[in-house]
N, C-alpha and C positions, 0 to 999 in steps of 0.2 A: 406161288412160292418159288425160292430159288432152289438150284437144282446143286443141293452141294455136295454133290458129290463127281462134278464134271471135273474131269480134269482138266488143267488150264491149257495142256496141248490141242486139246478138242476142238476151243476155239477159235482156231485158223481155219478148221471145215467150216464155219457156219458163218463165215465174217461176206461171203458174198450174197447166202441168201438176205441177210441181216440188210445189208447193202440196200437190195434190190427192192426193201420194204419200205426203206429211204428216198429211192428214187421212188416210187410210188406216192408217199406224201407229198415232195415236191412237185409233182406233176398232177397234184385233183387239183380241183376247181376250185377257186376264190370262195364259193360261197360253199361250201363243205364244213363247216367248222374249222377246228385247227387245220387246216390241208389234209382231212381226215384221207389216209388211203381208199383206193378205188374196189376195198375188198369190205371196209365197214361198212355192220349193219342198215339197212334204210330206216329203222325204226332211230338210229342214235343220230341220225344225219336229220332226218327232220324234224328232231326234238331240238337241235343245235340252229337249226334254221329258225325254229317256231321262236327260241330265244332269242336270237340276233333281232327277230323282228320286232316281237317285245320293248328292245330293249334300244330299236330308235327314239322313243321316247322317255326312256330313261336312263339318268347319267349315271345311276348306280352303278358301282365297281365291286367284283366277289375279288378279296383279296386270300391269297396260301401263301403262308410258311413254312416250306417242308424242309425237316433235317433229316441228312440221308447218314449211315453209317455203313462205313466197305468192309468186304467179307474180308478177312486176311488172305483167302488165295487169290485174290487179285492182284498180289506182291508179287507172286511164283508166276503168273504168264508173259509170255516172252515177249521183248521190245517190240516186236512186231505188232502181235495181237494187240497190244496197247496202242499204238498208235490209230490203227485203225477203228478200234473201240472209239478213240477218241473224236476222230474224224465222224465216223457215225453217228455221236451223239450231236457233234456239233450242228450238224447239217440238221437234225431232228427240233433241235430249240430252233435256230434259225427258220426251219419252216413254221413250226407253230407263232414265232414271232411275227407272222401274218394276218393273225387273230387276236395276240395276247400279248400282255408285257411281259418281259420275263426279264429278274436279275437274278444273278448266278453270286455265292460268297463262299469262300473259306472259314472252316473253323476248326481247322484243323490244328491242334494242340493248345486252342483254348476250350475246350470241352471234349469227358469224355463219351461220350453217347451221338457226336457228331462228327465228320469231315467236311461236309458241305450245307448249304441250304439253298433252295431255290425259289425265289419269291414271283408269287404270278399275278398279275391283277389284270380281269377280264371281268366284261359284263355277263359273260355267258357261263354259269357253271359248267355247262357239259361240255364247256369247248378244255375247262381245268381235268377235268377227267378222263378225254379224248388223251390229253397232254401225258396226264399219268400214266396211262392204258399203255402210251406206247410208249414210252420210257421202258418200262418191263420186257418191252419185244428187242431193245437193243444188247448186245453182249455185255457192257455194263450196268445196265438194268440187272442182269443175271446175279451179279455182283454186289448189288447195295440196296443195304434194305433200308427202309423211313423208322426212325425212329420217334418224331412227335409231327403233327397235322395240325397248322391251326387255319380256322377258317373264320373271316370277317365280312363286313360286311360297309362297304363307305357310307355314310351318311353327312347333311349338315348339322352343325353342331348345336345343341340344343339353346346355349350361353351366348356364343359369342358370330358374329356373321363376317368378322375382321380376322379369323383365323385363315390365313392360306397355310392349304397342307405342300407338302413338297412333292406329292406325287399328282397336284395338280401343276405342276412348271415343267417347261419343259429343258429345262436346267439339266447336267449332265450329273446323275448319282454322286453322291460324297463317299469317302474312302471308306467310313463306317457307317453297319446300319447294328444297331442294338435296339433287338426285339426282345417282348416282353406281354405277356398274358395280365390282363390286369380286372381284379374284382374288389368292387365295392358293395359294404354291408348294405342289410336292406333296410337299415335302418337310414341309410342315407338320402333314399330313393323313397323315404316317409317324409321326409324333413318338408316344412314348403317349399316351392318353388322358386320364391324372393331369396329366399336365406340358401338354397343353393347358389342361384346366381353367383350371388354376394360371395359365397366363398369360392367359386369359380373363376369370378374376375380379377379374385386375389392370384390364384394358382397362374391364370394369365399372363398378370403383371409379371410375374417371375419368370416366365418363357419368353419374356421379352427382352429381357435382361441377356439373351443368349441370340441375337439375331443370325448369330450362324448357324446355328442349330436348327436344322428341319424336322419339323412333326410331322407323322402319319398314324392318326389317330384313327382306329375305324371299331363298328361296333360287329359283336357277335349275340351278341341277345339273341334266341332262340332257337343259335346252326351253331354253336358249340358252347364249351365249359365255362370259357370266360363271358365276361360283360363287353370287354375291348379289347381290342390288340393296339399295343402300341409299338410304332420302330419309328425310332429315330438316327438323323440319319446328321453324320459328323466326320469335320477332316481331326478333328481334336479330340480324342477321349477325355483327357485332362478336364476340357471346358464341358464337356457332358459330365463327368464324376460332380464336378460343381455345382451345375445343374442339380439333380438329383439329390444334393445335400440340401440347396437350400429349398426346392420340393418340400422336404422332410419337416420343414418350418413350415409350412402353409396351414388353415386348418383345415383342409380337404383332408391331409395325410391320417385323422385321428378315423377316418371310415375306408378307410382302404383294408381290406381282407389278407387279398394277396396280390403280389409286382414279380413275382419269378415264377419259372427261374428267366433272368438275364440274361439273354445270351450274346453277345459281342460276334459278329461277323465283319470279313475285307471283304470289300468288292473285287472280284477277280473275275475273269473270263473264264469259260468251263477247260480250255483245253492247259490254263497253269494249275486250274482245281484237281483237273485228272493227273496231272504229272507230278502233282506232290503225293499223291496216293502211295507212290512207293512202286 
């Protein structure tokens, strides 16, 4: 739990042990997990190991979408402390980026219950929890707390084998990603198989219609609430709202449950993310 009641002057004593946890990550060993420091568990190191190995033979990808929200006294600490806040965080993604993909977004004053999100897609869950474990041990870890988790799961697609998702390219992120929880009735998942298709390839045709438009579709059946998660990812909101509408005309849309909430993210780097914090 965060500790709120630290004053923000406090901060500047603890920014070189904080440091030094940093150098420590960048300095284990390639096959540690995330650059797990040289002070984690042995139990959480060869669980992380036992995964990687696992998981040469599998292309499967554990996708997170975590939305963080910042404590208000992280306004009140002084340029100083923030800056180096900053710097230690960055060096901290940057080492896990050894093990894991990580995108960094804004969402700051398009939601309230959010400032940022950080999206991670790795083969290895424990290398995702390594990540988060030590987010918490930085100075702005102390400061933001998650407000929604969602967790997927990549799969191919049950319909169609002509879908590339976008987080199979290695194409540079679009300026938008808008993510989204999504469940469908079980009455849909009764129907036959044929007559799903069929209306699947319809729902298709209409994503096609958008070739700028990247999908990453992935499934959550049985590691969280939803059925999917869906983000897609866009230089043009406008052409994604259109999308969307004419979705809405498919007849897939009459068994959809529920599609929010929505939430619209910018691609940004973590250290314009931390600076808009205030």
């Amino acid at each position: 739990m965060r500790n709120k009641n630290k004053r923000p002057l406090e901060v500047d004593n603890n920014l070189s042990s904080n440091k030094n946890k940093i150098d420590n990550i960048n300095n284990a060993r390639d096959d540690d997990g995330v650059n797990t420091s040289t002070t984690t568990k042995d139990s959480e190191l060869q669980g992380a190991k036992a995964d990687e190995s696992d998981n040469k033979n599998n292309p499967e990808k554990f996708f997170t979408f975590t939305f963080y929200k910042v404590d208000p006294k992280w306004r009140w600490l002084n340029e100083m402390g923030k800056d180096e806040a900053s710097r230690e965080f960055l060096e901290l993604l940057n080492a896990a980026r050894k093990r894991i993909k990580i995108r960094t977004y804004s969402t700051i004053g398009l939601r309230h219950d959010s400032e940022f999100m950080i999206w991670t897609m790795s083969p290895s869950l424990e290398n995702i929890q390594v990540l988060a474990s030590k987010i918490y041990t930085t100075i702005l870890g102390k400061y933001i707390e998650p407000t929604s988790t969602y967790l997927s799961l990549t799969r191919k697609s049950f319909y169609s084998n002509q879908v590339k998702l976008g987080f199979e390219t290695e194409e540079e992120p679009l300026r938008y990603a808008v993510v989204y929880p999504f469940i469908k009735s079980r009455e849909w998942y009764l129907l036959p198989f044929e007559k799903r298709k069929e209306m699947m390839e319809e729902h298709i045709r209409v994503g096609r219609k958008y070739p700028e438009i990247r999908l990453n579709t992935t499934y959550s059946f049985g590691i969280d609430d939803q059925d999917f998660m869906l983000a897609f990812e866009t230089d043009n909101l406008s052409r994604f709202q259109s999308l969307i509408i004419d979705l809405r005309e498919t007849q897939v849309s009459k068994y959809i449950i529920k599609d929010t909430p929505m939430i619209p993210c910018v691609l940004k780097n973590i250290e314009e993310i931390i600076k808009s914090l205030g």
